[in-house]
C-alpha beads as a LAMMPS data file, in Angstrom:
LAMMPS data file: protein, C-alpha beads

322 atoms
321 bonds

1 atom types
1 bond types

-500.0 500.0 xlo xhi
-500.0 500.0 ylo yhi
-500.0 500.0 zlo zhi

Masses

1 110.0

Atoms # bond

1 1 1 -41.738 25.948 23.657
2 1 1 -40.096 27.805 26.610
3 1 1 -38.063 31.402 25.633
4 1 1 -34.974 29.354 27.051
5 1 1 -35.538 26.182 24.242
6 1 1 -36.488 28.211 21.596
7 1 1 -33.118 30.467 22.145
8 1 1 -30.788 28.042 22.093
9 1 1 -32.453 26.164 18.942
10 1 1 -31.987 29.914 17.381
11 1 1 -28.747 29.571 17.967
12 1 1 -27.848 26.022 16.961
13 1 1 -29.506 27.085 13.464
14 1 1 -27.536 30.352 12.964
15 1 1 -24.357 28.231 13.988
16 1 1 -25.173 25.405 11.070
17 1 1 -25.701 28.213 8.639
18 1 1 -22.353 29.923 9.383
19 1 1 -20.668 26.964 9.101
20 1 1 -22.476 26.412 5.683
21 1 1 -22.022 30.195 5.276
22 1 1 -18.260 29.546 5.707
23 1 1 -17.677 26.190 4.434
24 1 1 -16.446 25.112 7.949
25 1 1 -16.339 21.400 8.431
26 1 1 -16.491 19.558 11.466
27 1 1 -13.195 18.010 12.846
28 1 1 -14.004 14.260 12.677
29 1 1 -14.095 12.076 15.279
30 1 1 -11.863 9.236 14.388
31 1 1 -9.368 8.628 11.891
32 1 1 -9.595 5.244 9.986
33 1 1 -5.973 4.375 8.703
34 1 1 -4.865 0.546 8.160
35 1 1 -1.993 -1.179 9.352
36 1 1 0.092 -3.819 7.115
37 1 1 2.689 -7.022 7.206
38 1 1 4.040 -5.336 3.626
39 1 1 4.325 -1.883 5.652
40 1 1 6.391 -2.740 8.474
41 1 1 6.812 1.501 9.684
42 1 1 2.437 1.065 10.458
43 1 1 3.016 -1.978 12.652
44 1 1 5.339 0.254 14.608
45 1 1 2.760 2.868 14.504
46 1 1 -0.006 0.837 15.381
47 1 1 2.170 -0.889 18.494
48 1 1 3.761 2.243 19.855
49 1 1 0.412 4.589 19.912
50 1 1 1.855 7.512 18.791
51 1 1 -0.948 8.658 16.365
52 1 1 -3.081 7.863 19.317
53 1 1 -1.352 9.920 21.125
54 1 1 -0.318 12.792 18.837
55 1 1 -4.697 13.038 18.261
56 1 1 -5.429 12.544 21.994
57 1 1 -5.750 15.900 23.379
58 1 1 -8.212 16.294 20.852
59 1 1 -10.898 13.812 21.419
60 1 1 -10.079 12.266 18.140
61 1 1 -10.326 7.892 17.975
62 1 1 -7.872 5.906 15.614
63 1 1 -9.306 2.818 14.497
64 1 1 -6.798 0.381 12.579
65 1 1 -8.026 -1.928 10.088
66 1 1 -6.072 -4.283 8.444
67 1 1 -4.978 -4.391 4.645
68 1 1 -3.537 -8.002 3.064
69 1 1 -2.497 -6.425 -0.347
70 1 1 -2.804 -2.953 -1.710
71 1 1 -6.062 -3.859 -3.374
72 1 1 -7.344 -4.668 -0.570
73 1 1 -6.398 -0.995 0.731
74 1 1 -7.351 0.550 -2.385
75 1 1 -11.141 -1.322 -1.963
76 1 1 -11.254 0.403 1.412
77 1 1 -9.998 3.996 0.523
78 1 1 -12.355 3.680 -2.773
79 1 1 -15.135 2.768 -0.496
80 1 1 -14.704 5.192 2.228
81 1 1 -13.918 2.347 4.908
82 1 1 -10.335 4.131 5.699
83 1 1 -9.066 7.237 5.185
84 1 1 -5.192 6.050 5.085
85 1 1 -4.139 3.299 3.059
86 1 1 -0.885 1.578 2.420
87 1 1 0.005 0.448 -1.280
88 1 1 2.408 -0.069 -3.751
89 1 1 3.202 3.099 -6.501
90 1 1 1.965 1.294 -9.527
91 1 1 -1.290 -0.380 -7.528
92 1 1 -2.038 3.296 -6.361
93 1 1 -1.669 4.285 -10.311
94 1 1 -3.997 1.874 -11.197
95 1 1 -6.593 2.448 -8.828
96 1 1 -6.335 6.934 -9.418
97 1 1 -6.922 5.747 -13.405
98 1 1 -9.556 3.712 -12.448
99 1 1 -11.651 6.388 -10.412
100 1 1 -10.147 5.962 -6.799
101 1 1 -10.506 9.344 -5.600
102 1 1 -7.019 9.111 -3.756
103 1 1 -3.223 10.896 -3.484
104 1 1 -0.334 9.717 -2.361
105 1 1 1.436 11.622 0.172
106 1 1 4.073 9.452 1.867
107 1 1 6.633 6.781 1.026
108 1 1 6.868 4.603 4.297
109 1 1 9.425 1.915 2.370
110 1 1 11.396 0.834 -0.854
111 1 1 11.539 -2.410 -1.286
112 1 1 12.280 -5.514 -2.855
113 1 1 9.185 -6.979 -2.017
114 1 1 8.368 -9.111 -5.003
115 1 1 9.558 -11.740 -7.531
116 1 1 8.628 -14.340 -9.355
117 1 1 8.591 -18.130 -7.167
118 1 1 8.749 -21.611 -8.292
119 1 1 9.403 -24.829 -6.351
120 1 1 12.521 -26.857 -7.018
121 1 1 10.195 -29.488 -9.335
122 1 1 8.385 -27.081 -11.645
123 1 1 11.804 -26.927 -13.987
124 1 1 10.664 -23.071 -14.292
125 1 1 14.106 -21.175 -14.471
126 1 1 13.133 -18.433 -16.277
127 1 1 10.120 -16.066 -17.097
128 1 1 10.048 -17.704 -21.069
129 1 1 8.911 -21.375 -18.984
130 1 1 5.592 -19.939 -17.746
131 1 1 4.012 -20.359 -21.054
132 1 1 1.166 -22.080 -20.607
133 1 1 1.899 -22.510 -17.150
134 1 1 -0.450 -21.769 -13.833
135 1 1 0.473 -18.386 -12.131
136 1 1 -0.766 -17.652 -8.560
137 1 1 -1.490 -13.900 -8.750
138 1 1 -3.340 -10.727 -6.352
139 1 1 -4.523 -8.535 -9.217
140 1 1 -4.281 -5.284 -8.750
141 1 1 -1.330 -5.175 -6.360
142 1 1 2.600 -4.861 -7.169
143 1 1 3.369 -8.820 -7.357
144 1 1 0.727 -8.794 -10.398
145 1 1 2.151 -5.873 -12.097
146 1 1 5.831 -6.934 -11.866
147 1 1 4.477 -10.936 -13.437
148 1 1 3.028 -8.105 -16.170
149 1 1 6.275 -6.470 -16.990
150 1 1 8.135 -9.553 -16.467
151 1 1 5.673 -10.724 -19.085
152 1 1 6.417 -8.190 -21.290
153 1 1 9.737 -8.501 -21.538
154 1 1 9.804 -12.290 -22.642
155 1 1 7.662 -11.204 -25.177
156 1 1 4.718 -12.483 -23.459
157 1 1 1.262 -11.238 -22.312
158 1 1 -1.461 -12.211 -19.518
159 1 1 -2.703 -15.036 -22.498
160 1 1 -0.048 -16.959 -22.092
161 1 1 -0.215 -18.356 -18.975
162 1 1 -3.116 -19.494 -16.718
163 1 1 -3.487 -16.509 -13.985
164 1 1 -4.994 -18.008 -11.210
165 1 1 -6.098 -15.132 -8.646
166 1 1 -5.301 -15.933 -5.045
167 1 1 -4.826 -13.449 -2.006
168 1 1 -0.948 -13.802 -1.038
169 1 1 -1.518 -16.386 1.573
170 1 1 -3.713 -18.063 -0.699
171 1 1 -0.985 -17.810 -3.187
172 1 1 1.872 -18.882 -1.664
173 1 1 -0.371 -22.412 -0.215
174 1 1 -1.448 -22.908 -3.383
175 1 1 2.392 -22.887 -5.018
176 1 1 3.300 -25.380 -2.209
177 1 1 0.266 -27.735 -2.754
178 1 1 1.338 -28.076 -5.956
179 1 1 -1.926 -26.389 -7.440
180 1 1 -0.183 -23.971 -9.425
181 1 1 3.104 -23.593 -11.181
182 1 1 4.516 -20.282 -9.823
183 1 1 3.452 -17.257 -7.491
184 1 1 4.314 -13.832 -8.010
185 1 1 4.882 -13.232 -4.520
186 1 1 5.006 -10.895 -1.942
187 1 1 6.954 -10.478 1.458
188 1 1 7.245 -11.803 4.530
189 1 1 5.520 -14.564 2.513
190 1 1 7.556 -14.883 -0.416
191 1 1 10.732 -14.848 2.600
192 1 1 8.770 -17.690 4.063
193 1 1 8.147 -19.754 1.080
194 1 1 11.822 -19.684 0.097
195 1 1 13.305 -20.516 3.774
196 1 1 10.578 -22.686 5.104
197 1 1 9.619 -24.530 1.863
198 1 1 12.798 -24.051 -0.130
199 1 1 11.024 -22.064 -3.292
200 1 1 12.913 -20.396 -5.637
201 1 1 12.686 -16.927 -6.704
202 1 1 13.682 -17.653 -10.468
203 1 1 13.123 -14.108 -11.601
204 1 1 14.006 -10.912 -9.465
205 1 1 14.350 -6.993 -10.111
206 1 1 14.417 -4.316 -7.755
207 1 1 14.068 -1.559 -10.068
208 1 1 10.794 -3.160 -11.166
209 1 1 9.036 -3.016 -6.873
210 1 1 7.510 0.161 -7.060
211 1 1 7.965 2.039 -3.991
212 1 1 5.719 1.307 -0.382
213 1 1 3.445 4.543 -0.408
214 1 1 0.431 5.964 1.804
215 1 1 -2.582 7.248 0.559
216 1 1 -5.371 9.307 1.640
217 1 1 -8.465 9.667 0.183
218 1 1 -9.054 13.169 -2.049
219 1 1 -12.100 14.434 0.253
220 1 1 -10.189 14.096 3.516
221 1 1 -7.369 15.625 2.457
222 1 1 -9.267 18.311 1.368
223 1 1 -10.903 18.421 4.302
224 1 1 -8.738 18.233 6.846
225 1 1 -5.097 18.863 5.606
226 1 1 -3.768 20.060 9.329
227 1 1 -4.810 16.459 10.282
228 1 1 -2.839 14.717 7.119
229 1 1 0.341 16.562 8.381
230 1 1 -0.873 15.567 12.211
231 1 1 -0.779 11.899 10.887
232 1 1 2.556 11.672 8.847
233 1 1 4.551 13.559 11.694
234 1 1 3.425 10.310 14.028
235 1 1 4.401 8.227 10.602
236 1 1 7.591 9.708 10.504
237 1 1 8.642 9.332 14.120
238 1 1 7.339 5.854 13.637
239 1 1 9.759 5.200 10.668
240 1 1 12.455 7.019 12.590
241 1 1 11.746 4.462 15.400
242 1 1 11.847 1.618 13.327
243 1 1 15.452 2.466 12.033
244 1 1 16.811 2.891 15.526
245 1 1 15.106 0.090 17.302
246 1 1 15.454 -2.808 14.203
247 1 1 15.059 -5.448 16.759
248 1 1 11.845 -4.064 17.935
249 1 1 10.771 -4.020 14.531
250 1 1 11.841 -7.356 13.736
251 1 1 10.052 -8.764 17.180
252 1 1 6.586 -6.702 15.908
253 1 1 6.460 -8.608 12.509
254 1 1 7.362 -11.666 14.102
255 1 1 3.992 -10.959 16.291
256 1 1 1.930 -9.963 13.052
257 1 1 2.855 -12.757 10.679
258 1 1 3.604 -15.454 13.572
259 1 1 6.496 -16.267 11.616
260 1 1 10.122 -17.023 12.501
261 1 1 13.087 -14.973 12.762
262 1 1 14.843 -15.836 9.674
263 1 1 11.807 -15.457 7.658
264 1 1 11.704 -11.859 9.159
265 1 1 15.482 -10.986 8.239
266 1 1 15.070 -11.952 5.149
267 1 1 12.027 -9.892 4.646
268 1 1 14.193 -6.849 6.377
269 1 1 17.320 -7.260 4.377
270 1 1 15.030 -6.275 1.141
271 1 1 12.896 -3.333 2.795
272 1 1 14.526 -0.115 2.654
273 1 1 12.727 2.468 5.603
274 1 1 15.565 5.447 4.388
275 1 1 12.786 7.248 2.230
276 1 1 9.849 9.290 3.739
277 1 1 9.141 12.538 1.489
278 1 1 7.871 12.040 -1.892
279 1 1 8.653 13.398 -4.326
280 1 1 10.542 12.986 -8.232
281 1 1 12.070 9.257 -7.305
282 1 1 8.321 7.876 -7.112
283 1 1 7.065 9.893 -9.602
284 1 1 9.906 8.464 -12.163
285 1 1 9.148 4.732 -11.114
286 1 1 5.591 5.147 -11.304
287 1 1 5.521 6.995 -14.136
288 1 1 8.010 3.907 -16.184
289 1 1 5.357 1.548 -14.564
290 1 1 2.717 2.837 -15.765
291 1 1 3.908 3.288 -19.525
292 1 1 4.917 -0.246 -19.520
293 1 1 1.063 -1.400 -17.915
294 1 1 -0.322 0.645 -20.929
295 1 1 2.056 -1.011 -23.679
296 1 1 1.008 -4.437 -21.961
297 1 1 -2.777 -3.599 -21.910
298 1 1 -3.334 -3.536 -18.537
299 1 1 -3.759 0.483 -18.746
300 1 1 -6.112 2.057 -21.716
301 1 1 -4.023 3.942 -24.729
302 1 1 -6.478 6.752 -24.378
303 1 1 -5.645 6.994 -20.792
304 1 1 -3.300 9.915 -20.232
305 1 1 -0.320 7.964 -18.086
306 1 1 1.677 10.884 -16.731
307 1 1 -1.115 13.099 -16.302
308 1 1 -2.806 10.545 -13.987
309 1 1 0.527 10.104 -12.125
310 1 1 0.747 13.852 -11.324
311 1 1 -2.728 13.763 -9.851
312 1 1 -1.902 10.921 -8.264
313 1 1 1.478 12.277 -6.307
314 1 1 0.574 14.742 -3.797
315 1 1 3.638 16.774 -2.667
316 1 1 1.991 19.235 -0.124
317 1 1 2.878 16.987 2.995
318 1 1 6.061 16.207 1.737
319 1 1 7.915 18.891 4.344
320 1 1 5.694 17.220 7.022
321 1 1 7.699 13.884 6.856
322 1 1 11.218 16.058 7.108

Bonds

1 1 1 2
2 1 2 3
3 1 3 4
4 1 4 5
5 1 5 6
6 1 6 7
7 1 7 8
8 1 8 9
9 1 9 10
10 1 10 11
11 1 11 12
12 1 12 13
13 1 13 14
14 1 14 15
15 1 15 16
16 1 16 17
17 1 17 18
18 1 18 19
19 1 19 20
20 1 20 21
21 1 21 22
22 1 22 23
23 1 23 24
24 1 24 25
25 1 25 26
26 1 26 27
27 1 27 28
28 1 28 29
29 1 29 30
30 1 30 31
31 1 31 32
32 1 32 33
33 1 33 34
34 1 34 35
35 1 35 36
36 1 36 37
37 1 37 38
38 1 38 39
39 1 39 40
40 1 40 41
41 1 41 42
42 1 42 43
43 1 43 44
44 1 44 45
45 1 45 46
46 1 46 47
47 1 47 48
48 1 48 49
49 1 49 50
50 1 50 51
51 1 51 52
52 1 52 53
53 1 53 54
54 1 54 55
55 1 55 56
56 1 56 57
57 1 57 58
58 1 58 59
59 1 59 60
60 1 60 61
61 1 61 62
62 1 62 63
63 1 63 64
64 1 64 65
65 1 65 66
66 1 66 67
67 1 67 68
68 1 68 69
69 1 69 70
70 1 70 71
71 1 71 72
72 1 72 73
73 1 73 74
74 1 74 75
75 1 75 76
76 1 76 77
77 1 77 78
78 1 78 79
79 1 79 80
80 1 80 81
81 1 81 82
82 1 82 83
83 1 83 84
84 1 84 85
85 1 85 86
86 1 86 87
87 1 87 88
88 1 88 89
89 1 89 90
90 1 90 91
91 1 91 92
92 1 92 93
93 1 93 94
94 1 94 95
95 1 95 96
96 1 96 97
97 1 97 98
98 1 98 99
99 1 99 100
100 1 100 101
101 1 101 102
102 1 102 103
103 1 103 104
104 1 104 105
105 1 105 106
106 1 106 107
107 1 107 108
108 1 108 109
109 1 109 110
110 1 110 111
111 1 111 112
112 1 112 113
113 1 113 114
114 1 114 115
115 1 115 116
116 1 116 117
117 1 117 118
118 1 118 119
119 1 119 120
120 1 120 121
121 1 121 122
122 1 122 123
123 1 123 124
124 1 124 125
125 1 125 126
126 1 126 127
127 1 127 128
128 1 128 129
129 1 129 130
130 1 130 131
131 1 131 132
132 1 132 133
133 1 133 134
134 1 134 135
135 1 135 136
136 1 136 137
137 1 137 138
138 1 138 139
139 1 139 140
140 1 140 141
141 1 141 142
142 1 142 143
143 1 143 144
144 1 144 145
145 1 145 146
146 1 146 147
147 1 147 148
148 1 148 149
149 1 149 150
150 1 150 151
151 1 151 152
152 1 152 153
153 1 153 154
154 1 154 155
155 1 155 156
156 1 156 157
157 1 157 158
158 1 158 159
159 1 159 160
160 1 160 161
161 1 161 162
162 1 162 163
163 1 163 164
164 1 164 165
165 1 165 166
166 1 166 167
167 1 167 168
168 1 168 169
169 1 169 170
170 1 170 171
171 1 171 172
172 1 172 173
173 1 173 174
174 1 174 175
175 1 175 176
176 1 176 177
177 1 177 178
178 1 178 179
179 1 179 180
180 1 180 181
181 1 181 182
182 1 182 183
183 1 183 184
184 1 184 185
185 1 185 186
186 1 186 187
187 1 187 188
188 1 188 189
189 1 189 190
190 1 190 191
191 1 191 192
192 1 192 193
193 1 193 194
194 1 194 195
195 1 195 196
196 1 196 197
197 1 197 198
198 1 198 199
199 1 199 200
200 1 200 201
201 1 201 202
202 1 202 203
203 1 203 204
204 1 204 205
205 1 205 206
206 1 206 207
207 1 207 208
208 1 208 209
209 1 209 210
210 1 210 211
211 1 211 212
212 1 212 213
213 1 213 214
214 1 214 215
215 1 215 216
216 1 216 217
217 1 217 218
218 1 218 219
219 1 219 220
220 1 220 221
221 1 221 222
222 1 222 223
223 1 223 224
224 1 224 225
225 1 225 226
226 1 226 227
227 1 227 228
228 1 228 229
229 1 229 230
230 1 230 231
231 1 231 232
232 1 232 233
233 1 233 234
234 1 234 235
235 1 235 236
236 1 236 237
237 1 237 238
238 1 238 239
239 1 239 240
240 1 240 241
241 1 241 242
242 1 242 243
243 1 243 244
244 1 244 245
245 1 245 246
246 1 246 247
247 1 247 248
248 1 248 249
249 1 249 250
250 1 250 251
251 1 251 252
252 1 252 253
253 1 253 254
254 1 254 255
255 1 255 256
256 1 256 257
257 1 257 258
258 1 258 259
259 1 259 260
260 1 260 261
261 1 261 262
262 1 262 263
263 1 263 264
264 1 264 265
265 1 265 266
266 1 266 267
267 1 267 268
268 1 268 269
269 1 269 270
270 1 270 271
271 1 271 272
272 1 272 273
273 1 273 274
274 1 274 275
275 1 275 276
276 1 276 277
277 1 277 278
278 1 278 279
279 1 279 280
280 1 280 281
281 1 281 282
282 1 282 283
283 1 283 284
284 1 284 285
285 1 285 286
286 1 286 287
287 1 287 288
288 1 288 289
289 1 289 290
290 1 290 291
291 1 291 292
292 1 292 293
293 1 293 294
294 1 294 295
295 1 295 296
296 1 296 297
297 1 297 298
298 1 298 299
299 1 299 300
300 1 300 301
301 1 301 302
302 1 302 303
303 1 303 304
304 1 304 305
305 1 305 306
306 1 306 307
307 1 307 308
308 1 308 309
309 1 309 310
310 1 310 311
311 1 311 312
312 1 312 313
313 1 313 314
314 1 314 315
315 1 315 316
316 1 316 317
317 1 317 318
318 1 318 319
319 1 319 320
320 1 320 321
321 1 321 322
């Protein structure tokens, strides 16, 4: 080995054992963050670049992968296939109780996003019908914990009705084939259903949506917090785009969901993109949808409910969303 090779090899090695030395990690490469119809502020992201851009001068990629529920997102985050992932409160609850090494750090909507649907034949009019009847449900996500609480408060439970677990598309086609008796749905399709298919939403309550939050996963956020306040500063002026340019956003779900206008207003008029920093709100509804997931069973007694939210809720990125 020449003096020149085996200099520079001395070096590489005393360089890896500073860094070990030091507990310097090397800035990644690419961020891995997904994009969602039920998020509308990361389609606006996604279309106008500006992560991309915010990240460019640094050599880092962004590579967008898409989520069609929040436990879809939560599989990814617990799996390491994305770093950012967009859920609902309660389905990011859920997922932190059940081991998903995650925090939530953003609120990118509040919504109205699901309710219980019917079609006009089922003579379902209220949650006390669905005894014994066939429910269309994404466990794991908001639509199946709101069908829970609904449950609950008829004095019902999971046993007495048939869950039959569908993806939301799958869902919503199975409610309008007629092989199941309701859907607890989820927006734009739930908007679609109801304008293009005349279903009914028999049972509705906003309180109950938890709110639309993002998540990154523990280790990168550990890792690389100047990077986690990098990406919500591009979230936020994405949201702040969104508000100012509503057409825009309306024309980008459109392109998404390849579904018509009035579906898309109807989705809008029940998505709230006001909120950004979280914070006490969240940790409230979370917190009152959790309790009521352990009364119904869903959620262990032994499991310590508000304890799990507050590891959950991540509040050191909250000023980078202001």
């Amino acid at each position: 080995m020449s003096l020149t090779r085996r200099l520079l090899l001395a070096a590489s090695v005393a360089a890896g054992l500073t860094a070990l030395a030091t507990g310097a990690i090397a800035q990644p490469k690419e961020i891995r963050i997904d994009f969602a119809t039920y998020n509308p502020v990361s389609l606006v992201l996604k279309d106008k670049g500006f992560l991309e851009k915010e990240l460019e001068k640094d050599g880092i990629k962004v590579r967008w992968v898409q989520s069609l529920g929040s436990n879809k997102a939560l599989e990814f985050l617990n799996a390491g296939s994305i770093d950012f992932g967009s859920t609902a409160g309660a389905a990011a609850l859920i997922g932190k109780v059940n081991g998903n090494p995650i925090k939530s750090i953003y609120v990118y909507s509040r919504p109205e996003w699901t309710a219980l649907v019917t079609r006009k034949d089922t003579g379902i009019a209220k949650v006390e019908d669905l005894k014994g009847k066939r429910v269309a449900v994404t466990r794991g996500t908001d639509p199946h914990i709101f069908l829970v609480r609904a449950l609950q408060e008829a004095k019902l439970t999971e046993k007495d009705v048939k869950l039959v677990l569908l993806q939301h598309p799958d869902g919503r086609t199975a409610l309008e084939r007629g092989d199941v008796d309701a859907w607890a749905g989820l927006d734009p399709l739930m908007a679609a259903a109801e304008i293009e298919s005349g279903a009914q939403l028999f049972y509705r309550n906003a309180g109950a949506n938890t709110w639309g939050v993002l998540n990154v996963s523990e280790a990168f956020a550990k890792e690389n917090p100047a990077l986690v306040e990098r990406v919500l500063k591009a979230y936020e002026e994405a949201r702040k785009y969104a508000l100012a340019n509503k057409d825009e956003l309306k024309k980008s779900l459109i392109a998404y969901t390849k579904l018509p206008d009035p579906v898309i207003e109807r989705q809008l008029e029940r998505t709230e993109l006001t909120h950004s920093s979280i914070g006490q709100a969240q940790v409230d509804t979370i917190l009152a949808a959790g309790l009521a997931l352990q009364q119904a069973g869903v959620i262990t007694p032994e499991t310590n409910v508000r304890a799990a939210v507050d590891a959950l809720i991540d509040r050191r990125f909250a000023t980078a969303s202001r």
